[in-house]
Backbone and ligand atoms as CSV (ligand in chain L), in Angstrom:
chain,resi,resn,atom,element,x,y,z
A,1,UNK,N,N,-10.885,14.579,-27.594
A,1,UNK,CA,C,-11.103,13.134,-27.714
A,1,UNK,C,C,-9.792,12.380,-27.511
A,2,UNK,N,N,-10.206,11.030,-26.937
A,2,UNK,CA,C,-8.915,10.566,-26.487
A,2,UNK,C,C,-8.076,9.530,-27.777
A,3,UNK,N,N,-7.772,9.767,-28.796
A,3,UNK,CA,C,-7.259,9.210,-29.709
A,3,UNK,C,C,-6.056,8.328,-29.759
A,4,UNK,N,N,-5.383,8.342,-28.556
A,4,UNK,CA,C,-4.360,7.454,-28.707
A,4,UNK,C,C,-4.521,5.874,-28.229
A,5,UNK,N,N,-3.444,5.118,-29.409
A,5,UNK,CA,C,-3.772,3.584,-29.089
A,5,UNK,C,C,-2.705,3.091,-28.140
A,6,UNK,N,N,-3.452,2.013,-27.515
A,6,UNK,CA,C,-2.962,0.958,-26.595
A,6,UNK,C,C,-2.093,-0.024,-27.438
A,7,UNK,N,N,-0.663,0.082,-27.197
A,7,UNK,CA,C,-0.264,-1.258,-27.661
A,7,UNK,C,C,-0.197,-2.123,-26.797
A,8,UNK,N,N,-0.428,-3.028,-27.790
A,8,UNK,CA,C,-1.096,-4.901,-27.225
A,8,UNK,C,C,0.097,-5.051,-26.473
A,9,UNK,N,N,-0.455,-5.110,-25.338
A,9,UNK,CA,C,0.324,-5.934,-24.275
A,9,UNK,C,C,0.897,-7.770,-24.481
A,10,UNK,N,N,2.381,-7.658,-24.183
A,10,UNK,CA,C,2.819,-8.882,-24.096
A,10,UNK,C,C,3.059,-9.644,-23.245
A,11,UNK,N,N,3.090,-10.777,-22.638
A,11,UNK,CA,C,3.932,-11.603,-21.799
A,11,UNK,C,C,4.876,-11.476,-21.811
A,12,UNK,N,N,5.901,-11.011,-21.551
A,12,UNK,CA,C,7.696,-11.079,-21.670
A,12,UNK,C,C,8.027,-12.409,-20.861
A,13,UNK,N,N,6.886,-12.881,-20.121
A,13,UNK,CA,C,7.489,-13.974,-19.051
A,13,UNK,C,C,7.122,-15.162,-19.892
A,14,UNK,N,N,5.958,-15.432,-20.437
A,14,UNK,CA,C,5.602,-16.442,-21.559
A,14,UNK,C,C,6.131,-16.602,-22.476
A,15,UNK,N,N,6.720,-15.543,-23.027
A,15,UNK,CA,C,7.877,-15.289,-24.545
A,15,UNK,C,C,9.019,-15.690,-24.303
A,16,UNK,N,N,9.307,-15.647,-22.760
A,16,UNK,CA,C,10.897,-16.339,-22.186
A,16,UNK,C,C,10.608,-17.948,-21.585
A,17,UNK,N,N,9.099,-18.062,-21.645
A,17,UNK,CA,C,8.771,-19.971,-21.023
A,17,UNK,C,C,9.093,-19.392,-19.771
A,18,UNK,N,N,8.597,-18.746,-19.165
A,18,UNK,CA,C,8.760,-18.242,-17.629
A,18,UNK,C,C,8.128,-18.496,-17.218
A,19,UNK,N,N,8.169,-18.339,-15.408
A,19,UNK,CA,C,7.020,-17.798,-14.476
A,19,UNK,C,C,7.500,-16.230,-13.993
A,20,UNK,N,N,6.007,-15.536,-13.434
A,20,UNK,CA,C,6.843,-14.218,-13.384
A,20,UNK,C,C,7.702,-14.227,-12.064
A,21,UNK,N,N,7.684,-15.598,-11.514
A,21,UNK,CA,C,8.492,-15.323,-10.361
A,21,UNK,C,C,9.933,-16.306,-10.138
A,22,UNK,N,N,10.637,-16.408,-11.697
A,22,UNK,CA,C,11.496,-16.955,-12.035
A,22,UNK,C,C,12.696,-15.767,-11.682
A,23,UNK,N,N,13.626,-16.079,-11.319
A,23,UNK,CA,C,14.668,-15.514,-11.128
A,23,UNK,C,C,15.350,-15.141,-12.687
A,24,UNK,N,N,16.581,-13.449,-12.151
A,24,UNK,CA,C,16.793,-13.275,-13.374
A,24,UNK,C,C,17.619,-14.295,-14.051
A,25,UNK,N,N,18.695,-15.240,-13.265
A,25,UNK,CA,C,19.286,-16.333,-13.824
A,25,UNK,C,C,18.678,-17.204,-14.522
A,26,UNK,N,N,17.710,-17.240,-14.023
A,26,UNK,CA,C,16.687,-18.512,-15.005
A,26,UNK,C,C,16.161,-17.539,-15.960
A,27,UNK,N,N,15.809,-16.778,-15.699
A,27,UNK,CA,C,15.155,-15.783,-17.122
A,27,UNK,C,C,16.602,-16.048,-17.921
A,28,UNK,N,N,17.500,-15.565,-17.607
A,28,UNK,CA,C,19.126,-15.236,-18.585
A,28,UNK,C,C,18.715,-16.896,-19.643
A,29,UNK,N,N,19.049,-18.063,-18.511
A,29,UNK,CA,C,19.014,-19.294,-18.726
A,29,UNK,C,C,18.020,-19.467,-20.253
A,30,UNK,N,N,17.216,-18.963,-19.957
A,30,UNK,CA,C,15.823,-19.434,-20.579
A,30,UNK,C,C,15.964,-18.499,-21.992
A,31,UNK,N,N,16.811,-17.480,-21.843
A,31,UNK,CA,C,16.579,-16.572,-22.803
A,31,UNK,C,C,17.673,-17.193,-24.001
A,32,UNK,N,N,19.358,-17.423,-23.162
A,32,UNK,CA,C,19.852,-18.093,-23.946
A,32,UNK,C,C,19.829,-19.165,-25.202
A,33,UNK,N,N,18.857,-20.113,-24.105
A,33,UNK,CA,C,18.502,-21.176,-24.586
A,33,UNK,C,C,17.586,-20.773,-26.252
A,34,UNK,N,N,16.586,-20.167,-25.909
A,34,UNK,CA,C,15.780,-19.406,-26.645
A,34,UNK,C,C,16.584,-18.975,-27.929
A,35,UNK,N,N,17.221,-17.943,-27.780
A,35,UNK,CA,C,18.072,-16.892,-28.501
A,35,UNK,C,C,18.352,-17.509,-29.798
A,36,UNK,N,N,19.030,-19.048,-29.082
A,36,UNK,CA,C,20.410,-20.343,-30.156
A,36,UNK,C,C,19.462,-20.488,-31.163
A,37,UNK,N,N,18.000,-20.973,-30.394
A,37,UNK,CA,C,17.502,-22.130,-31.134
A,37,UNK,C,C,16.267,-21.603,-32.097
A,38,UNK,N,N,16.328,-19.919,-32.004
A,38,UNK,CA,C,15.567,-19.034,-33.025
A,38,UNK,C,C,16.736,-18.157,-33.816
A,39,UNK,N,N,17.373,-18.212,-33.506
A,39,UNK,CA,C,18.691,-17.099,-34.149
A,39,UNK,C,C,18.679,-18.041,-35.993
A,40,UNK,N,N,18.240,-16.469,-36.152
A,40,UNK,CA,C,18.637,-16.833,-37.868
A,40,UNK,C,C,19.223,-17.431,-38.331
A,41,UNK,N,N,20.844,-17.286,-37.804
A,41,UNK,CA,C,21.804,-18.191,-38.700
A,41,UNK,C,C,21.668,-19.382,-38.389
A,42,UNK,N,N,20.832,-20.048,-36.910
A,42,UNK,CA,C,20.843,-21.063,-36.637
A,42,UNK,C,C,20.087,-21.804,-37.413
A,43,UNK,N,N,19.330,-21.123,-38.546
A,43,UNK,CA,C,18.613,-22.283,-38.883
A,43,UNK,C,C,18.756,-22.632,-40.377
A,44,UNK,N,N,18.606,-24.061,-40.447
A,44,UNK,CA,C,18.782,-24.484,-41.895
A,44,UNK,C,C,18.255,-23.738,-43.466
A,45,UNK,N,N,19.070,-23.632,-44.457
A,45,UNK,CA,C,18.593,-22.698,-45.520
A,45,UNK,C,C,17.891,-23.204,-46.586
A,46,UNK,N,N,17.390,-24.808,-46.147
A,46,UNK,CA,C,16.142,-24.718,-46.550
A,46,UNK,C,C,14.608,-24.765,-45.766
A,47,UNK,N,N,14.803,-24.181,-44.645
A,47,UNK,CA,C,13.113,-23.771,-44.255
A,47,UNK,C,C,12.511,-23.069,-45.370
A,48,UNK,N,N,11.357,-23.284,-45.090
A,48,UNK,CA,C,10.431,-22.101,-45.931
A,48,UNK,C,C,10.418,-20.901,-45.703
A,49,UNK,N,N,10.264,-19.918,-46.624
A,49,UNK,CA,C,10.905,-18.567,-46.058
A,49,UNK,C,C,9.581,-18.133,-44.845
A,50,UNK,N,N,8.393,-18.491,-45.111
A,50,UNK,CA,C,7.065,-18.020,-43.791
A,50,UNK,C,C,8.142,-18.421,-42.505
A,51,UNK,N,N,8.823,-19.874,-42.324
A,51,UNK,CA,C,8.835,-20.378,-41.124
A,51,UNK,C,C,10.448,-19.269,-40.938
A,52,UNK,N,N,11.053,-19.217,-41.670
A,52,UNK,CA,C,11.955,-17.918,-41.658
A,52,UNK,C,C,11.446,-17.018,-41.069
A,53,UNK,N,N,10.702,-16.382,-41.657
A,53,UNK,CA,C,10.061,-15.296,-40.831
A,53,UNK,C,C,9.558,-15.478,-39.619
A,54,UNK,N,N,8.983,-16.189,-39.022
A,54,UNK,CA,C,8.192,-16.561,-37.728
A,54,UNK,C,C,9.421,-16.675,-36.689
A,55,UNK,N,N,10.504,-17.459,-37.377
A,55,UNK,CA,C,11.763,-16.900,-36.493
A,55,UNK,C,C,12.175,-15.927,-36.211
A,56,UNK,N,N,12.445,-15.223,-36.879
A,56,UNK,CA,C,12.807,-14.036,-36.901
A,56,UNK,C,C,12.202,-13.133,-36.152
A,57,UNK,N,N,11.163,-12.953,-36.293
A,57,UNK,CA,C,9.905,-12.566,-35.421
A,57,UNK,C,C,9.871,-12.773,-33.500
A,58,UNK,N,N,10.107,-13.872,-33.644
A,58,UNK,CA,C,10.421,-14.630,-32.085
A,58,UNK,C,C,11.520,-14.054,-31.445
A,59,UNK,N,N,12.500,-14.454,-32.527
A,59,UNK,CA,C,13.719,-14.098,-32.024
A,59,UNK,C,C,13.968,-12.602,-31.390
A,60,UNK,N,N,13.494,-11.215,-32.378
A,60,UNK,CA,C,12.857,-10.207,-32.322
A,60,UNK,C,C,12.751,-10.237,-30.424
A,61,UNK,N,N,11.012,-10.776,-30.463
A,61,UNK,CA,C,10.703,-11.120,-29.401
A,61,UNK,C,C,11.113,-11.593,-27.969
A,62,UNK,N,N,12.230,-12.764,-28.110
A,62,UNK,CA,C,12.954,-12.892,-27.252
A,62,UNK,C,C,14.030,-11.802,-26.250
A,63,UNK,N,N,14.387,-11.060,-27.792
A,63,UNK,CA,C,15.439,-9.917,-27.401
A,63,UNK,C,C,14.916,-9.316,-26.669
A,64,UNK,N,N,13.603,-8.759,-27.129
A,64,UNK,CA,C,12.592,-7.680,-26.592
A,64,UNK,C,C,12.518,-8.055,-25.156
A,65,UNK,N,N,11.946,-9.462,-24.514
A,65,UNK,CA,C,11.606,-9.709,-23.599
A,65,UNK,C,C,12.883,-9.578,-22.490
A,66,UNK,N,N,14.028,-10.017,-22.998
A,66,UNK,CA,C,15.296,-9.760,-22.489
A,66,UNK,C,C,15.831,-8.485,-21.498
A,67,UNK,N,N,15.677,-7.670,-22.982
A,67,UNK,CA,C,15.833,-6.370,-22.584
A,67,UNK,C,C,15.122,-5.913,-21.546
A,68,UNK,N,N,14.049,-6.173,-21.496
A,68,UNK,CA,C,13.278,-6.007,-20.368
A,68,UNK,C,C,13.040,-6.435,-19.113
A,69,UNK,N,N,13.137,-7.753,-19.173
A,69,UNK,CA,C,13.463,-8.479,-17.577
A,69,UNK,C,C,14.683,-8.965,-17.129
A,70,UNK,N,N,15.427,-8.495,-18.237
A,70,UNK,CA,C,16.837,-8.758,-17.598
A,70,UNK,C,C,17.432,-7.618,-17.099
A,71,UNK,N,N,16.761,-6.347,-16.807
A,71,UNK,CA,C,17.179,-5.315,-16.354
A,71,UNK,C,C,16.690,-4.794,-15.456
A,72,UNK,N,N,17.110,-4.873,-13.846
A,72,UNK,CA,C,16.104,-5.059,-12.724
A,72,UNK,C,C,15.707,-3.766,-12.645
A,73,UNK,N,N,15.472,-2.527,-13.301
A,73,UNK,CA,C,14.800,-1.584,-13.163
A,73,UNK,C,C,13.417,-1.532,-14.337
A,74,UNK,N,N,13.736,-2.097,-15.212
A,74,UNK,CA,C,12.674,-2.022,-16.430
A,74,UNK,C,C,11.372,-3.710,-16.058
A,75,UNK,N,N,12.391,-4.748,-15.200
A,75,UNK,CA,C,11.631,-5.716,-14.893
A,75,UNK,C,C,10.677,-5.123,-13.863
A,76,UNK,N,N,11.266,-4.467,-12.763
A,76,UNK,CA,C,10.361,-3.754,-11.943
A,76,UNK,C,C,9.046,-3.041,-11.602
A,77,UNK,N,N,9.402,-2.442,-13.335
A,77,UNK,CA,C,8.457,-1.287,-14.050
A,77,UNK,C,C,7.473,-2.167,-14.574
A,78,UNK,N,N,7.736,-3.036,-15.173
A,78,UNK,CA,C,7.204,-4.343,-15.915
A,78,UNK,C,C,5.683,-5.508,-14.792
A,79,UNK,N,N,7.081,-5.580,-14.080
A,79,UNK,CA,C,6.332,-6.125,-13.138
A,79,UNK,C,C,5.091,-5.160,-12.248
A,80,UNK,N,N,5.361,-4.157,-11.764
A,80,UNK,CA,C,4.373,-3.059,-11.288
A,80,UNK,C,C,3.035,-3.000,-12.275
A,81,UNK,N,N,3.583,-3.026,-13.289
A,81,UNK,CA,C,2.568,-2.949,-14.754
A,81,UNK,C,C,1.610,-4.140,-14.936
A,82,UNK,N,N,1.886,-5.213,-14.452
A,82,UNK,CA,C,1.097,-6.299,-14.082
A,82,UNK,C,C,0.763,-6.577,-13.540
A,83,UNK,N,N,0.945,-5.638,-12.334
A,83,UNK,CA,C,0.116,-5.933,-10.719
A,83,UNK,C,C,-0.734,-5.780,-11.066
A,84,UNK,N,N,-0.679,-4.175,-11.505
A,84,UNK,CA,C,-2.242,-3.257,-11.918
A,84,UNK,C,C,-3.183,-3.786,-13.167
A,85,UNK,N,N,-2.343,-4.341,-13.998
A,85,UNK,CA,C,-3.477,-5.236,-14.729
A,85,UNK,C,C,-4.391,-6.375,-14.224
A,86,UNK,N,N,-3.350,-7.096,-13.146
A,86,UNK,CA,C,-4.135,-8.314,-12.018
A,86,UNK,C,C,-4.978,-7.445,-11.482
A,87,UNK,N,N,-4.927,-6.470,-10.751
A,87,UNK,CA,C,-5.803,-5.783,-9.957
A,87,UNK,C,C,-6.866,-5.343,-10.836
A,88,UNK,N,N,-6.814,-4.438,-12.139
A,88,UNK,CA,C,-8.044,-3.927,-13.238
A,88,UNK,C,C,-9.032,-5.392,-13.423
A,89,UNK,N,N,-8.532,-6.663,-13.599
A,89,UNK,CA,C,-8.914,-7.289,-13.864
A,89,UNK,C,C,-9.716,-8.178,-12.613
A,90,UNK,N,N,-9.406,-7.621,-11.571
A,90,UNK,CA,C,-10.102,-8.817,-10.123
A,90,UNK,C,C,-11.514,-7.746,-9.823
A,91,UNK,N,N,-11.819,-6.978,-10.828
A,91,UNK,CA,C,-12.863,-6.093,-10.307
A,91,UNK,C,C,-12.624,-4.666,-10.749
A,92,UNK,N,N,-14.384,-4.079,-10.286
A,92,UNK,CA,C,-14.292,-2.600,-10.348
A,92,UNK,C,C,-13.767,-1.882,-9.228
A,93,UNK,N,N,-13.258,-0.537,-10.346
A,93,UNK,CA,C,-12.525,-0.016,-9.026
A,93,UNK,C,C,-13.661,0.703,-8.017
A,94,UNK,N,N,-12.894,0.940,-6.942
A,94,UNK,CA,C,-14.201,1.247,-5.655
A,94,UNK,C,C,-14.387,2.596,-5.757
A,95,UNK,N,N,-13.242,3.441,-5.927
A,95,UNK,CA,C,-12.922,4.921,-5.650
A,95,UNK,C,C,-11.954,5.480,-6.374
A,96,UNK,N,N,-11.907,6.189,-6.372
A,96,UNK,CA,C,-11.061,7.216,-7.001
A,96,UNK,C,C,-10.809,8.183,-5.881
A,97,UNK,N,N,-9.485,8.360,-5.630
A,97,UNK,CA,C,-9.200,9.043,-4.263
A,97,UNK,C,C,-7.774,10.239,-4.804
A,98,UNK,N,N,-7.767,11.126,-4.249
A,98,UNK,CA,C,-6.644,11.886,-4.856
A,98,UNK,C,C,-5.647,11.765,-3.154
A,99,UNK,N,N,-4.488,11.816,-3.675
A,99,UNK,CA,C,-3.320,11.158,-2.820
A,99,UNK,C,C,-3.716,12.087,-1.900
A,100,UNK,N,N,-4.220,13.528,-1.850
A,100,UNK,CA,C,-3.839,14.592,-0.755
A,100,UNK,C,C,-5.222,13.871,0.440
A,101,UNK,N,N,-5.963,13.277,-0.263
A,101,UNK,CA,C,-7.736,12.821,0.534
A,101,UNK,C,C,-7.156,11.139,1.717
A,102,UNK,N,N,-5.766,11.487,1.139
A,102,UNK,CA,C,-4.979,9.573,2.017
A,102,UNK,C,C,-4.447,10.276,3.315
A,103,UNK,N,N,-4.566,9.742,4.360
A,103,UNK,CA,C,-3.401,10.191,5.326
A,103,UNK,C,C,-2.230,9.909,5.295
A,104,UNK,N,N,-1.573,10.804,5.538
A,104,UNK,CA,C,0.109,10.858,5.335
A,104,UNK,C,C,0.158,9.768,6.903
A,105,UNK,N,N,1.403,9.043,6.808
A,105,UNK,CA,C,1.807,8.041,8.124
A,105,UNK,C,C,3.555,8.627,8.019
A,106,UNK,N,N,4.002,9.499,8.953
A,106,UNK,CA,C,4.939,10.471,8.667
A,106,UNK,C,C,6.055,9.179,9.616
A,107,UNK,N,N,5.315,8.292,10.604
A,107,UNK,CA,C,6.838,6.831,10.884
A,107,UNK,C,C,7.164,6.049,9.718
A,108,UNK,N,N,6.551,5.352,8.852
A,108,UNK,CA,C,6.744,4.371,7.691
A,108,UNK,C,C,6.937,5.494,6.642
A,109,UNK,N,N,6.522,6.589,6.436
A,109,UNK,CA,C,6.422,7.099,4.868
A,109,UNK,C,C,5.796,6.841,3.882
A,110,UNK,N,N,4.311,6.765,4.110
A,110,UNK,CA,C,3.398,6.194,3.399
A,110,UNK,C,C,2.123,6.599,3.579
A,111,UNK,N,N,1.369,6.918,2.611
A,111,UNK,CA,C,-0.184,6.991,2.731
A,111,UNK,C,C,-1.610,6.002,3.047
A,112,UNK,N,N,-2.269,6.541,3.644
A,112,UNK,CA,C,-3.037,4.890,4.292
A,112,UNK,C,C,-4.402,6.129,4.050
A,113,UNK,N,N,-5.701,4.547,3.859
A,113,UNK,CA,C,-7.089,5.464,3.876
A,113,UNK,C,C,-7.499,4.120,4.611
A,114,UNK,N,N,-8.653,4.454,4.968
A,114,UNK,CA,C,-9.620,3.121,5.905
A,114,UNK,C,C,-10.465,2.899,4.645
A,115,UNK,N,N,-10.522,1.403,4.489
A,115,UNK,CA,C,-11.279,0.805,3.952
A,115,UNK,C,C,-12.711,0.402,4.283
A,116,UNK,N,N,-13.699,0.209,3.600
A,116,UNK,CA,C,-15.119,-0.171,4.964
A,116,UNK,C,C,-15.158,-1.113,4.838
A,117,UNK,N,N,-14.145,-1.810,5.080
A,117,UNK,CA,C,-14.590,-3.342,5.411
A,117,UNK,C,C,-13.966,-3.152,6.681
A,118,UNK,N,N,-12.842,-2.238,6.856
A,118,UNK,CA,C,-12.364,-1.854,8.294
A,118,UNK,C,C,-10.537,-2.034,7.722
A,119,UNK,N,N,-10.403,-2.700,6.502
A,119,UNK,CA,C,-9.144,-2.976,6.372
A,119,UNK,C,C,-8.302,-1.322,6.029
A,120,UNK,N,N,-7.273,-1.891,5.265
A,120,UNK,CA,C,-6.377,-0.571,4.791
A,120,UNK,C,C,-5.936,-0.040,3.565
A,121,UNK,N,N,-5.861,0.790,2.864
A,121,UNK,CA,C,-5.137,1.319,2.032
A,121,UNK,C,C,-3.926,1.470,1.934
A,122,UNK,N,N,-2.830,1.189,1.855
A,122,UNK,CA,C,-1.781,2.239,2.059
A,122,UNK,C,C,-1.059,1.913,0.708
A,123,UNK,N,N,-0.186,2.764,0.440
A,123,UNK,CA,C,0.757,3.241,-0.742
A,123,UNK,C,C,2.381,3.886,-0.171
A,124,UNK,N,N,3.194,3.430,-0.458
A,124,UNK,CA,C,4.579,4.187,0.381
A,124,UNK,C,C,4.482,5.440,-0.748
A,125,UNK,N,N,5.111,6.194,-0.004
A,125,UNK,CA,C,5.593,7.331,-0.852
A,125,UNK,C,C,5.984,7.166,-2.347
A,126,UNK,N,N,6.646,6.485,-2.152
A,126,UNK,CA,C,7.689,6.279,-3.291
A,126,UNK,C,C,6.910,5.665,-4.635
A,127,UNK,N,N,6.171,4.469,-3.952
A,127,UNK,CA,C,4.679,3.839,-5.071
A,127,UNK,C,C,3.891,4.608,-5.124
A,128,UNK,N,N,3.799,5.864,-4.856
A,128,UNK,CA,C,2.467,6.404,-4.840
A,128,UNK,C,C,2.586,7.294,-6.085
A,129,UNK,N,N,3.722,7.612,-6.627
A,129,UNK,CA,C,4.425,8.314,-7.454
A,129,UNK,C,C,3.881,7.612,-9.144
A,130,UNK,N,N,4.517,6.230,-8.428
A,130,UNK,CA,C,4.105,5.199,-9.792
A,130,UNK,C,C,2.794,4.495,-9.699
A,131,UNK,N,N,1.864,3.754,-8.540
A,131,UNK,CA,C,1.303,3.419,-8.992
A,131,UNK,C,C,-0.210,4.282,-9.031
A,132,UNK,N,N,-1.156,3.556,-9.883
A,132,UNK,CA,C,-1.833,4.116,-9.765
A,132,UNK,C,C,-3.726,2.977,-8.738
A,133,UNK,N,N,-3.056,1.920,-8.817
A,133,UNK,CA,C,-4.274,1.167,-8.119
A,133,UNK,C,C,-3.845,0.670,-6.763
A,134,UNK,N,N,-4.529,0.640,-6.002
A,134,UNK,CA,C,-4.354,0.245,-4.673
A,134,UNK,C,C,-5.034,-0.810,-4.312
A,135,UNK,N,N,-5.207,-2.392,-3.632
A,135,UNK,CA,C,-5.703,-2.903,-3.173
A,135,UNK,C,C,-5.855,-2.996,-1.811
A,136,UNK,N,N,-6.985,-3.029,-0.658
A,136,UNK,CA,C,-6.835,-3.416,0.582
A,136,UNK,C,C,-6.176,-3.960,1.045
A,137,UNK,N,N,-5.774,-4.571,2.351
A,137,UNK,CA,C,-5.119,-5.693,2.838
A,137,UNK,C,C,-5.956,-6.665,3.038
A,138,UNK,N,N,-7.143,-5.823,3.385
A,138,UNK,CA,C,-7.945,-7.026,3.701
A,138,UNK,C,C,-8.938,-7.495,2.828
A,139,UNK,N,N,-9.941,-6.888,1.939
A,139,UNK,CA,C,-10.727,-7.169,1.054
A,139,UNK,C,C,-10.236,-6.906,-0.171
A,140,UNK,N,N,-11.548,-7.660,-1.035
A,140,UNK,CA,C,-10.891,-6.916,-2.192
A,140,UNK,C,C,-11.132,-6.072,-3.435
A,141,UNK,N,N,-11.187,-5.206,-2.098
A,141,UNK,CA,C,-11.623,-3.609,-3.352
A,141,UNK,C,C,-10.257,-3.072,-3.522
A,142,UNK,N,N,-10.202,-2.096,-4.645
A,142,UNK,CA,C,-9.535,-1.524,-5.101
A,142,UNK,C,C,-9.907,0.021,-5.168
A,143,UNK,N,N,-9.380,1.199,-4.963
A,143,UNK,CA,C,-9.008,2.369,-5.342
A,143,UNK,C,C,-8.032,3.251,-6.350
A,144,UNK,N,N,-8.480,3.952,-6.810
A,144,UNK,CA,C,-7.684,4.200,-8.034
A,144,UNK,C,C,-6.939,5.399,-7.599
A,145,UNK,N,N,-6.105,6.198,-7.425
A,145,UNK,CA,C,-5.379,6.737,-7.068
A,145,UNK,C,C,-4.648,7.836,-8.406
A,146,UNK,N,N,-5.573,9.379,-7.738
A,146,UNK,CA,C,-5.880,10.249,-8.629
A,146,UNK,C,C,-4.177,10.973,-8.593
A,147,UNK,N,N,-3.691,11.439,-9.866
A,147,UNK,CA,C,-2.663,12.535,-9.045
A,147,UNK,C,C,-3.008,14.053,-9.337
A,148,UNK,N,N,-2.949,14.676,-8.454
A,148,UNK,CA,C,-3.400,15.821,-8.955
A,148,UNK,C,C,-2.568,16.739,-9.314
A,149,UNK,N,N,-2.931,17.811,-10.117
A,149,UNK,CA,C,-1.901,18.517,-10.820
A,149,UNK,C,C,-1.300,19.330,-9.745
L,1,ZN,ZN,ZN,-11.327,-3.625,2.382
């Protein structure tokens, strides 16, 4: 049985007042800004200790989000991670295909399947490793992309 839990997915881009297609300077920008104006010591010692906490919490949060999109390999990972949630979410998947059932394209380095709408599949090598959903080019089905042992 499959017993393990999903932790709740966050916005890191909403937690920074982002868009996800804000640059990391403006993320930095945004995080700064953020950081001052939740940072513990910044705040007066008589709040209520709840609204204390809720800072703290944020602030927490902010770091978190930081750490993460301010580091163009973990934003990457991040970002990949939200394709495939856009994609889980625009529909069911069509197929389930195991990478060896794709044709290899040995000029680009990449796997391609025909779609029946007539469009394409493809996955580069390198994504094929990480991701696991594929969308057409042209329609919009999706394939799920098996790895096999
Ligand atoms: Zn298609």
């Amino acid at each position: 049985m499959m017993a393990f839990e999903q932790t709740p997915k966050k916005d890191w881009y909403s937690i920074l007042g982002a868009n996800p297609s804000a640059s990391i300077s403006d993320l930095k920008q945004n995080y700064q800004k953020l950081i001052l104006m939740y940072h513990p010591d910044k705040q007066s010692a008589d709040v209520p200790a709840g609204t204390m906490e809720e800072c703290v919490q944020k602030f927490i949060e902010i770091d978190q989000a930081w750490k993460i999109l301010g580091n163009e390999e973990t934003k990457k990972e991040y970002d990949l991670q939200r394709h495939e949630d856009d994609l889980r979410n625009m529909g069911p998947v069509d197929a389930q295909v195991y990478l060896e059932e794709m044709s290899w394209n040995k000029d680009d380095h990449s796997f391609s399947l025909s779609c029946r709408c007539g469009g394409k599949y493809s996955v580069s090598e390198e994504e094929a490793e990480e991701v696991t959903l594929v969308s057409c080019d042209t329609c919009s089905l999706i394939i799920e992309l098996l790895h096999g042992s």
